[in-house]
C-alpha positions in Angstrom: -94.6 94.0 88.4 -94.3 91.9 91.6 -91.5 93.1 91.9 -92.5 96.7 92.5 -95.5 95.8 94.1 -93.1 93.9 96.9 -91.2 97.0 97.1 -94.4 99.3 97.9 -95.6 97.1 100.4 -91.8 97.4 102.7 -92.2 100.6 102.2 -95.7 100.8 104.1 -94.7 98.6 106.8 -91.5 100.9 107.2 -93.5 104.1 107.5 -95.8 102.3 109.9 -93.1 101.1 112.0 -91.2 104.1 111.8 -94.8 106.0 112.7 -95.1 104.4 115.9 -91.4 104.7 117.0 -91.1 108.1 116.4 -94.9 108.4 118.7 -93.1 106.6 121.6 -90.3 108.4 121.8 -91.2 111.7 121.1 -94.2 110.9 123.2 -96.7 112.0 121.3 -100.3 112.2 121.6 -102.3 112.2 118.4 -105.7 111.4 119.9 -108.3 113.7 119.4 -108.2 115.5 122.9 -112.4 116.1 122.0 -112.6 111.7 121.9 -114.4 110.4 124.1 -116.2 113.3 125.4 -118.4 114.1 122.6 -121.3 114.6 124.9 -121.3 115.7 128.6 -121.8 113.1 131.0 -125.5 112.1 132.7 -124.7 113.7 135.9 -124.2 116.9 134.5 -127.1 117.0 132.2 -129.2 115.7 136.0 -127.8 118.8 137.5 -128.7 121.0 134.7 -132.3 119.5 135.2 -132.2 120.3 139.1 -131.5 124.0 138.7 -134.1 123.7 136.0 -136.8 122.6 138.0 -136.3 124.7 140.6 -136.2 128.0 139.0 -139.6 126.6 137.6 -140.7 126.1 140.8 -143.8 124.0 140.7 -144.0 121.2 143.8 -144.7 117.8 143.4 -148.0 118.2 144.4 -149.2 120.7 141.9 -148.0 119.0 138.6 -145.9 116.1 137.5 -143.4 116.6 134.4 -141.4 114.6 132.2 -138.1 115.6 130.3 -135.7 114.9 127.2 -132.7 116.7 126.3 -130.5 117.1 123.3 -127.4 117.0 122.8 -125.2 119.3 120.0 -121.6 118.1 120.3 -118.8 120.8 118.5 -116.0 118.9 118.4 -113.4 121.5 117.0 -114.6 123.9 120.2 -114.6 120.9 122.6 -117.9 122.3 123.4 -121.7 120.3 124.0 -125.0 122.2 123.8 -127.6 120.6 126.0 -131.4 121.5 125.4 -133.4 120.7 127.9 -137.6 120.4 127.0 -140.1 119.8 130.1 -143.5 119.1 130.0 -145.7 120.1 133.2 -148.9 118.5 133.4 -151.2 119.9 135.9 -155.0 120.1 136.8 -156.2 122.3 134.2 -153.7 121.8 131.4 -149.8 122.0 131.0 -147.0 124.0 129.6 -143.8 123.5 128.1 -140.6 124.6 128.9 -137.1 125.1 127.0 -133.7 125.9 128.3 -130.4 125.7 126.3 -126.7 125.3 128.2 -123.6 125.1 126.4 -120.6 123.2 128.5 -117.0 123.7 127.8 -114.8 120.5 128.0 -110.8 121.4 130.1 -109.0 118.2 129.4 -106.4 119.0 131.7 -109.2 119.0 134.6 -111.2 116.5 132.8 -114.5 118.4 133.9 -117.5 120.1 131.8 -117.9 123.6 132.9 -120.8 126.4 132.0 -119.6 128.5 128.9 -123.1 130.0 128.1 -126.4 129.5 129.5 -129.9 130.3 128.1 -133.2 131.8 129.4 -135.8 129.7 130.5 -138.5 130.2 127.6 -142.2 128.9 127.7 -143.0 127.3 124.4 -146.2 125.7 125.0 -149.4 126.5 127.0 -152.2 124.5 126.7 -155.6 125.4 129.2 -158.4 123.3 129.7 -161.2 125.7 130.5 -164.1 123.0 130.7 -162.4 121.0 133.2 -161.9 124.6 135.0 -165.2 125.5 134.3 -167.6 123.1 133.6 -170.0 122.4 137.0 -167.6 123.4 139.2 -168.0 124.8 143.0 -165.2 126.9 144.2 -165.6 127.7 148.4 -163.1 130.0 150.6 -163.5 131.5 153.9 -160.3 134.4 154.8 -158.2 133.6 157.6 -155.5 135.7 159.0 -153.0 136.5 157.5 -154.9 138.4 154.6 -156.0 141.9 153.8 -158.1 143.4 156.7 -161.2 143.9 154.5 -161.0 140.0 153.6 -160.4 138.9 157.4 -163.2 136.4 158.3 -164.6 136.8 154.2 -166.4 134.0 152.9 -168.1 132.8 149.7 -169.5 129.8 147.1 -169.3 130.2 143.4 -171.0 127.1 141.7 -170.3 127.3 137.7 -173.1 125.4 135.3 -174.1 126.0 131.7 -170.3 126.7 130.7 -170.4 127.1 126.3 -167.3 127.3 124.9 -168.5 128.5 121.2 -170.0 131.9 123.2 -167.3 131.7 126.2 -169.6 132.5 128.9 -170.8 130.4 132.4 -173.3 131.1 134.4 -172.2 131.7 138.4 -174.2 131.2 141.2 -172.6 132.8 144.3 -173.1 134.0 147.3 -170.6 136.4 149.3 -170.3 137.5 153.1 -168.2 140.4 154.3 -165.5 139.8 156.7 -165.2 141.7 160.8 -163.3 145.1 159.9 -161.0 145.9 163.1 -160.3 149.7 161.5 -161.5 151.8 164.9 -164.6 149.0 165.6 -166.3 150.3 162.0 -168.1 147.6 160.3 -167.8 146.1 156.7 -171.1 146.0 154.6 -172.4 145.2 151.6 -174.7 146.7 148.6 -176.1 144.9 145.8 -176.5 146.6 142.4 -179.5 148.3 143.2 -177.4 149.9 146.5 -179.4 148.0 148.6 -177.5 147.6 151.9 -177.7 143.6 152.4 -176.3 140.8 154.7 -174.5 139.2 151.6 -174.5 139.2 148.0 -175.9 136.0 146.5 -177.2 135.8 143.1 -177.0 134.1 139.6 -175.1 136.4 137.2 -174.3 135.0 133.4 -169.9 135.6 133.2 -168.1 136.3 130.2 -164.6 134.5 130.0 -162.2 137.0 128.1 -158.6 135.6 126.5 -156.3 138.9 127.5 -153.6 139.5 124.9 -150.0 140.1 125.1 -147.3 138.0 127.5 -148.2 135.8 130.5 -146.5 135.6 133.6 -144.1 132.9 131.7 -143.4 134.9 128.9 -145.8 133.2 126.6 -147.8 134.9 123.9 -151.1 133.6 125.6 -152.2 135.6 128.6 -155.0 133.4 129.5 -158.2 134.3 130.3 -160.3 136.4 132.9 -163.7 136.7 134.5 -164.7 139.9 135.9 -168.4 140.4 136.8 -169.1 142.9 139.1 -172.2 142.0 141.6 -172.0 144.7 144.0 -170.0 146.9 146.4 -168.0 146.2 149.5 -167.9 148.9 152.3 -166.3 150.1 155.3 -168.2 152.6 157.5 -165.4 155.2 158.2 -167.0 157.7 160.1 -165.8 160.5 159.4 -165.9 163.2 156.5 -164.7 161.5 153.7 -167.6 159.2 153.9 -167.0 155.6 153.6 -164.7 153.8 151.5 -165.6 150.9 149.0 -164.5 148.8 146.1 -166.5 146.8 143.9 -166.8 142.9 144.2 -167.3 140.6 141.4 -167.1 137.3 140.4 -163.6 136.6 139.0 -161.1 134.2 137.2 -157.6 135.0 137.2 -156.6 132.1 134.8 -152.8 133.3 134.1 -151.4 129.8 134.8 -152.7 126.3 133.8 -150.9 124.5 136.6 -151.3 126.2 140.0 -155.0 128.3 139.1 -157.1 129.1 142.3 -160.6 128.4 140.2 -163.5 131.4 140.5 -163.8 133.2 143.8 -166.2 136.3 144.7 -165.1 139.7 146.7 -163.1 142.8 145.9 -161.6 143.5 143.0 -159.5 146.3 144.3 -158.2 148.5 147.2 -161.0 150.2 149.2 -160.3 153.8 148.1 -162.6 156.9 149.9 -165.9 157.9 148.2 -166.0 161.6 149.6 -169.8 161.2 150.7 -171.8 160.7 153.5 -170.6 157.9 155.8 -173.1 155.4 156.2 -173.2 156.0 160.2 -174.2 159.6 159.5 -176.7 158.8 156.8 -178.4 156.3 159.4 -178.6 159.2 161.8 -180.1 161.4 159.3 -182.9 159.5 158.3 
């Protein structure tokens, strides 16, 4: 028995020996050409987050984000999947991003190189309506450049009694027409009542609305919307196809968490013709 077992053990040191001479000469390589570079490096997953970012597009001074990725390493294609998730935190909430990129590994080159890259995808939004909401005072005058019915346009919205089981706030706001330069014509305003007035000012209860469908991100949310209309905004035109007007309302356009403008006050739309009386010719008529 020791005998044999003597005999087995030459062997294996023969076929080891013999192994590595043949490797030498023959100058082999039997290394996995994948070892090694299982995952892509740092640098290339820093890059990926660069491009990232910036197709986002948010600046440092509207939100602040933080960022993991994952790595899914295929060795038989020499090939790593990197999944990117960011988080953007900003004032009223935050949403989450996603982005997949699969690298191909050249050996010869020794460099990772795009094989297939994903679309950015929104996973997560998350909207803090009471910190939107709740007591606030948004304030804006117009200044040039803007639409020529906002240029010189002011007003104040302060927000109080915000319920969140009802969704509604109450708005208190006051609006003032801006200085139409359209042939020396003048902007006015009319309350509800069409009451020709200096500015609209008021307290009007708002209902928040959550629209349906996709976002601006491509999320299932679609956020949510104020729209209140308080009066009329109007442009003596002077001539017959009377003057032309829009309505103005208190609004939210809460479509994104991070860079949201708060309420504001004014038109809601294009001024489009009324086809009646201009308001100069009315005056002169009564």
């Amino acid at each position: 028995m020791k005998k044999h077992g003597g005999a087995i053990v030459f062997v294996v040191l023969l076929m080891v020996v013999g192994f590595f001479f043949f490797k030498d000469e023959l100058h082999i390589d039997i290394k996995n050409p994948f070892a090694g570079k299982s995952e892509v490096p740092d640098s290339v997953v820093e890059e990926m987050l660069a491009e990232t970012t910036d197709s986002i597009g948010y600046s440092a001074d509207e939100a602040t984000y933080t960022w993991e990725a994952k790595h899914t390493p295929d060795r038989e294609q020499h090939q790593d999947t990197v999944e990117l998730t960011l988080v953007y935190s900003g004032e009223y909430g935050s949403i989450t991003f996603k982005r997949a990129q699969t690298y191909q590994y050249y050996k010869e080159n020794d460099i990772w190189d795009v094989c297939e890259s994903g679309d950015l995808e929104t996973t997560d939004i998350q909207w803090d309506l009471k910190k939107l909401l709740d007591g606030k005072t948004y304030t804006k005058t117009y200044t040039e450049p803007c639409a020529d019915w906002n240029n010189g346009a002011s007003y104040t919205v302060t927000l109080s009694d915000l319920n969140l089981n009802a969704m509604t706030v109450t708005a208190t706001y006051s609006y003032t027409p801006g200085e139409s330069e359209y042939n020396n014509r003048n902007y006015y305003v009319t309350n509800l009542k069409g009451q020709e007035v200096n500015k609209l000012t008021g307290t009007v209860e708002c209902h928040i609305k959550q629209r349906e469908g996709l976002n601006s991100f491509g999320g299932l949310d679609g956020g949510f919307e104020i729209q209140e209309i308080v009066g009329s905004l109007w442009l003596d035109a002077d001539y017959l196809y009377g003057d032309w007007g829009a309505d103005v309302a208190v609004y939210l356009d809460f479509n994104d968490p991070i860079s949201c403008s708060g309420v504001g006050a004014g038109p809601i739309s294009d001024l489009s013709a009324t086809y009646s009386l201009p308001k100069s010719i009315r005056d002169f008529m009564s």
